[in-house]
N, C-alpha and C positions, 0 to 999 in steps of 0.2 A: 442344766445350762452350764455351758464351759466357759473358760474366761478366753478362747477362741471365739464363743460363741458372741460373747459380749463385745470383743471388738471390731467383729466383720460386720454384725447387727448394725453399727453404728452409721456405718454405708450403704448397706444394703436394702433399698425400697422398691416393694412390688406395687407396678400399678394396680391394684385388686379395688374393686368397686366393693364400697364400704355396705351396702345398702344391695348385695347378694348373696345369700350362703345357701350354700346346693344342695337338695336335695333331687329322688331320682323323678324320671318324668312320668307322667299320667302312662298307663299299660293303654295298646290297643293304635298303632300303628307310628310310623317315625314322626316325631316332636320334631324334629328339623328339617321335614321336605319340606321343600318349595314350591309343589305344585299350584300351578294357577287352577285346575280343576277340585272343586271342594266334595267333600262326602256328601253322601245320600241324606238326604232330610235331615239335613242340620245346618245348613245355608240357606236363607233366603235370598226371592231375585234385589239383586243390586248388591250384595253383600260379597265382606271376603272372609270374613270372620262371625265364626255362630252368635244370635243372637237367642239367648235360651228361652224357651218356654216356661214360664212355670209351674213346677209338679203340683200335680193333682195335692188335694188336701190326703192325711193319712188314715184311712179305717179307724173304727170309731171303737173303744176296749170295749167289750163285750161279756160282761160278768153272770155267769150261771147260777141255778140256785145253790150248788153244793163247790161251788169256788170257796177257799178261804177267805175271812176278814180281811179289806184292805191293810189294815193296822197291826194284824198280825203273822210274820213269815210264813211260809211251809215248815214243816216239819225237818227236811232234810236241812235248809240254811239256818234254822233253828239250832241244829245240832253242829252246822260247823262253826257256829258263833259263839260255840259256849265257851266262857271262860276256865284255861287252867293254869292261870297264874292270880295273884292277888292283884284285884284291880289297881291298888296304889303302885305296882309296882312296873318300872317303865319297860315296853317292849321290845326297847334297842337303846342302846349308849352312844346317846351321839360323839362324834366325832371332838377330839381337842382341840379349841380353837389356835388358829396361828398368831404366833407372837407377832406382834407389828414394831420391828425395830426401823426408830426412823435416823437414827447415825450409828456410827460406830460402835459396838459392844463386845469388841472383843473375839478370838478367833470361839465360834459356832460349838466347837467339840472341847473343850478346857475354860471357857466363861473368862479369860481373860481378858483383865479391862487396858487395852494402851492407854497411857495419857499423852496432853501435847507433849510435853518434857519428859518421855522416859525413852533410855537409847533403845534404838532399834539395831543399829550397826556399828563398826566400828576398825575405820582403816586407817592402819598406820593410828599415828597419835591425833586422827580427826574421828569428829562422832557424827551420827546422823540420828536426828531427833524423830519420834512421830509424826509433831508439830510439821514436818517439814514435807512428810511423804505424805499423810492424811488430806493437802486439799487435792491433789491430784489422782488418789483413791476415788474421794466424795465426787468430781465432776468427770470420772469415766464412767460411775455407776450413775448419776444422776438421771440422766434422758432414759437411761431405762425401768429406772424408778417410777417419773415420771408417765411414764406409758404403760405401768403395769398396771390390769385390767382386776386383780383379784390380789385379796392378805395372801396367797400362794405362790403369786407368781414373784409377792415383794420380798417372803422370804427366799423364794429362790433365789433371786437377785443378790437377796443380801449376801447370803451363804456364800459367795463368789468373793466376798471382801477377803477375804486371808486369802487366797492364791493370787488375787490382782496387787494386793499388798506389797505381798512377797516378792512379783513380778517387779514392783517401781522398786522397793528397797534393796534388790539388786542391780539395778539402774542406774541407783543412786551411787554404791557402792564402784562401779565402774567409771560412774564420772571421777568419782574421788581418785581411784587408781591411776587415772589419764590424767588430771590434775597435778596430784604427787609427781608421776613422771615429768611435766612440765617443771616446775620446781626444782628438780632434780637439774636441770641443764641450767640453771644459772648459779654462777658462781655464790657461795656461801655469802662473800662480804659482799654482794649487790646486790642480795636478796629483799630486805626489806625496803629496799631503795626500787627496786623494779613493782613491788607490790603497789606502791605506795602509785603509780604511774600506772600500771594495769587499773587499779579501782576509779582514778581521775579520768582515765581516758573511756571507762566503759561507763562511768558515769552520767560523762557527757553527748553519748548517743541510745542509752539504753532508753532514754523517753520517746526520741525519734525515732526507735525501731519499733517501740512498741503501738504508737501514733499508727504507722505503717501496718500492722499484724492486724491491728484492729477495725481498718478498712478492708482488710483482704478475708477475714473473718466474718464479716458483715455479709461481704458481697459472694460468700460460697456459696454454693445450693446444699440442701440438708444432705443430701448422697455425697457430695465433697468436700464434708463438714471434717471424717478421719483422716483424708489424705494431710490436708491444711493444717490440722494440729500436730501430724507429726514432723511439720516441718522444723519446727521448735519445742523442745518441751516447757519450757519456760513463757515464751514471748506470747505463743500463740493461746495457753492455757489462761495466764494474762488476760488479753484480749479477749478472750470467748466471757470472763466471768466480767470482765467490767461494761461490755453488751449485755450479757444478761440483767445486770442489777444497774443500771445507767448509771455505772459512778463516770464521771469527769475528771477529777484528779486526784495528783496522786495521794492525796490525804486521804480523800477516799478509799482508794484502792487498799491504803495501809490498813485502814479501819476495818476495810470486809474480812483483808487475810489476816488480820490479829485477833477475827472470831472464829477462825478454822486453826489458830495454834501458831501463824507464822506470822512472817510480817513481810513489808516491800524490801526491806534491809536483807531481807536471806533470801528473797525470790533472785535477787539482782544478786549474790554471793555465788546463786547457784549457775544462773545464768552465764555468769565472767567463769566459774570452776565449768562447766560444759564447753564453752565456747575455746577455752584455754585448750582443754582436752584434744577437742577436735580435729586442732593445731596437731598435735601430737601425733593422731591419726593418720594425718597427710603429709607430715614426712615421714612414718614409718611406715606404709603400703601404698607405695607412687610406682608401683608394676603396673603395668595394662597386663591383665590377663588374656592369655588366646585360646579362641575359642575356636576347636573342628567345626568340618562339617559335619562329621558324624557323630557329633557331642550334642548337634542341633538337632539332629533326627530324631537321636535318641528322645532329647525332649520333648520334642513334637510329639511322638509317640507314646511316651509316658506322660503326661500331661493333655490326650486329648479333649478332654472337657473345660481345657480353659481356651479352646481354639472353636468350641462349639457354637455354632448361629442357633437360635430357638426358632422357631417357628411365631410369626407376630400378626397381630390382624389390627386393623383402624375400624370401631362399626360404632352404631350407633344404635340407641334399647328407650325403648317405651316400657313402662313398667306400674304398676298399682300392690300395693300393698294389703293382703289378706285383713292384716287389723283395722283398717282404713275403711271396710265394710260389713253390714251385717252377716254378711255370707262369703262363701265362693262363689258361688254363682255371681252374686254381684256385681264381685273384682272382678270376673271374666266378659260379663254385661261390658261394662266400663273401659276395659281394655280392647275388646271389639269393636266399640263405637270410636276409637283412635285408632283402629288400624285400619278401619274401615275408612275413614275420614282423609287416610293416606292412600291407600290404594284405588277405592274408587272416587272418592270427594277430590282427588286433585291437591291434597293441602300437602306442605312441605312438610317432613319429617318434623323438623326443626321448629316448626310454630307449634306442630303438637304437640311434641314433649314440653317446650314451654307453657302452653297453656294446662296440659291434663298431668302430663307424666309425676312420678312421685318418685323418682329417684334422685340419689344425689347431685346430678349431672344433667336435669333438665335444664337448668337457666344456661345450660351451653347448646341448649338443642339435643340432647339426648348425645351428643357427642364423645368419643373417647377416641386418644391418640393411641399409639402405636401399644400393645397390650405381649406378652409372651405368651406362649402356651402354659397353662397349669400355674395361674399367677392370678386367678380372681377366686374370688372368696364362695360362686356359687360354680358349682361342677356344672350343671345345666348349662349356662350359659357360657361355658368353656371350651365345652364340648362344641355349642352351639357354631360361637364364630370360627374353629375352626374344622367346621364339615359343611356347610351352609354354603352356596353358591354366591359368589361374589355379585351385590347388586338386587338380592335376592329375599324380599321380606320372611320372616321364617314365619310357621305356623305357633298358636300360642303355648308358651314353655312354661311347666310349673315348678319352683323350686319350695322349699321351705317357707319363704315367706310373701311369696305373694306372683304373679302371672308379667310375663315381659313374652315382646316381639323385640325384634333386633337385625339386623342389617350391615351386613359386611359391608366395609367401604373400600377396602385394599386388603391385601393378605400377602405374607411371604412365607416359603416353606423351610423349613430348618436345615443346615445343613454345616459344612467347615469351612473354617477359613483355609485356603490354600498354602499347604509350606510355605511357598513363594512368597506369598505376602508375609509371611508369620515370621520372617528370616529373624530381621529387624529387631522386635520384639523377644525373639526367642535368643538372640545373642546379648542381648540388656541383660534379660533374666538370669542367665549362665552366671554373665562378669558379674552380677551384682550377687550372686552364690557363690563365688571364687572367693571374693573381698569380704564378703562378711566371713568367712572361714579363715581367712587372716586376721580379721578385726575379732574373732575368738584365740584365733590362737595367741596373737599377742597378749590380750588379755589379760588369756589364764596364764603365759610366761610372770605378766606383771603381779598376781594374783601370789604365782609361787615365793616371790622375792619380800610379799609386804604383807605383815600380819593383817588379818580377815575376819571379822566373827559377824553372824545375823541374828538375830532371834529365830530364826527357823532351821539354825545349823541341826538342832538336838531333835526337832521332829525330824527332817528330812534324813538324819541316819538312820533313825528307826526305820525310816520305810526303808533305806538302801538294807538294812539287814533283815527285814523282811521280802526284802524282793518286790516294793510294790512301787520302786520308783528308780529309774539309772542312776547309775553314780556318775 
């Protein structure tokens, strides 16, 4: 898992029905026609869906005079069963268990431990503590912690902590940069006099910004949970943990962040040092970039899959679960008698699956909104809505865990957005590639002029003189 990986993840949610994982369908003719005409002797009259017979009892064992002893093998399993190893000794080495680290320990390949207090970097005559980068570490990996399903998937997670690190403590590093530069433009003797007026006046609205972040915080949807937080690194980070842990003021807030190494005094330090920056920013890259038309083509063309429609279906699934019965046969009993109950009984989809269905998504009527292609968790039923005839009950689908009928209600087929429309969009993208390639190059100008050090300066040459990382 990449720390790419980590932060697109944070947006990205597939509507996938939780309660289907696919496997392939029964052999012995298409799982997804629609025909209203049913096979040979295996429908009764009135019916739309087989109601099964059940099988005969099984032959009765049959033992001869010169069969062996139930009690004791054949000769041949007798001999593949013989021991040649000492019984006490084990026939496989299980596996190492996975370390379950639940904070910070230090980078994964060297066991070192940061503390809150030890520097991490170091610009110009300012320092930048762990304590300072560590809570914002802790709450990018947090929700994915949260959601991991296995001790493997938490160390993979963790493993990710030293390059997201790395990532903020050059973050960090650049605000200070942009900071100094600010500094730099006022005059030596009105320097402490200007500080002193910067900290009163950010003072006096940093509570009312944050008041604000924290309704706007609230009221995102989990998929617009990334865009939101990078509006601010500071305000919005704020706002998400004091929703999370319901503090109300700010004593509280000081209290949560003085257990993760920082306090409210350096959130707000860091916030007026960003916000000063930014300043900075906007009068030194006030060009409007121009952008071709053939700069736009180009994108459009290289970039076609961010211009791509999926293919999308609305339908609705009846479903029973194999564990939920003594048998298959059973489930398949069960599930017939509700699809039966829709097709010929007259009864709405919708009260079915309310009353019988076993999926996630009955108390909505077996209902699901707009779905993409290759975005549900059982391949069956993927496949299903989109080859299925719109309007059209399909015949019974078997995956992995258990039997569903289902029902196209709308469908659209995949396809592009048109240059035309994409113009818009695709000239935003450009200019905002233009500007940030200013907003580096400046930078690294500022970067050349003021001494610089990280804790990861002495790894990352290694790699450049091994060739395993750009310089």
């Amino acid at each position: 898992m990449t720390l790419r990986l980590l932060w697109s993840l944070m947006a990205v949610w597939t509507c996938a029905l939780a309660g289907c994982a696919g496997a392939a369908p029964a052999a012995g003719g298409d799982p997804y026609a629609a025909s209203e005409q049913a096979p040979p002797n295996s429908i009764g009259p009135g019916q739309r869906y087989p109601l099964r017979v059940p099988p005969p009892p099984p032959p009765k064992l049959t033992i001869s005079d010169d069969s062996p002893p139930l009690d004791q093998p054949p000769p041949d399993i007798a001999r593949q069963t013989t021991a040649t190893a000492p019984i006490d000794e084990p026939l496989f080495t299980p596996p190492a268990p996975v370390v379950r680290r639940e904070k910070w320990e230090g980078p994964l390949d060297e066991g070192e431990l940061f503390q809150p207090s030890q520097v991490v970097a170091r610009v110009g005559d300012q320092i930048i503590l762990y304590g300072e980068v560590a809570p914002m570490v802790n709450q990018a990996l947090k929700p994915y912690l949260d959601s991991a399903k296995s001790e493997y998937d938490r160390a993979e997670i963790l493993s990710q902590r030293d390059v997201l690190t790395e990532q903020i403590v050059r973050q960090f590093v650049e605000t200070k940069l942009l900071y100094n530069e600010f500094l730099r433009e006022i005059p030596r003797d009105q320097l402490e006099e200007a500080k002193k007026k910067i900290k009163a006046n950010i003072g006096a609205t940093f509570e009312a910004n944050l008041t604000k972040a924290r309704q706007e915080v609230a009221a995102a949807k989990k998929s617009e949970l990334e865009r939101v937080l990078r509006k601010d690194p500071v305000l919005m980070r704020l706002a998400l943990l004091m929703n999370e842990k319901q503090l109300e003021t700010p004593a509280e807030l000081d209290a949560a962040l003085r257990q993760e190494g920082t306090s409210l005094e350096r959130q707000i330090a860091f916030f007026t040092e960003y916000h000063l920056g930014q300043e900075v920013i906007r009068k030194q890259i006030t060009f409007k970039p121009e952008v071709s038309h053939q700069e736009m083509l180009d994108f459009y063309r290289d970039h076609a899959v961010q211009f791509a429609v999926p293919a999308k279906a609305r339908f609705e699934i009846l479903t029973v679960y194999h564990q939920n019965f003594p048998s298959q046969q059973a489930a398949e009993q069960a599930l017939a008698e509700m699809g039966n109950a829709v097709y010929l009984g007259g009864a709405s989809f919708a009260s079915v699956a309310q009353k019988s269905s076993q999926e996630p998504g009955a108390s909505k009527g077996g209902q699901y909104d707009w779905t993409t292609k290759g975005s549900l968790a059982s391949e069956v039923i993927d496949r299903a809505i989109f080859s299925l005839p719109v309007g059209k009950l399909s015949q019974i689908l078997h995956d992995e865990r258990g039997c569903h009928i289902v029902r196209v209600l709308e469908r659209s087929e995949a396809g592009q957005i048109p240059f035309t429309d994409a113009q818009k969009k695709i000239k935003e993208a450009i200019m905002a590639q233009k500007r940030e390639a200013q907003y580096k190059k400046y930078v690294e100008s500022l970067r050349n002029s003021t001494p610089v050090w990280t804790v990861f300066d002495e790894k990352n040459l290694a790699r450049q003189q091994r060739g395993t990382v750009p310089r």
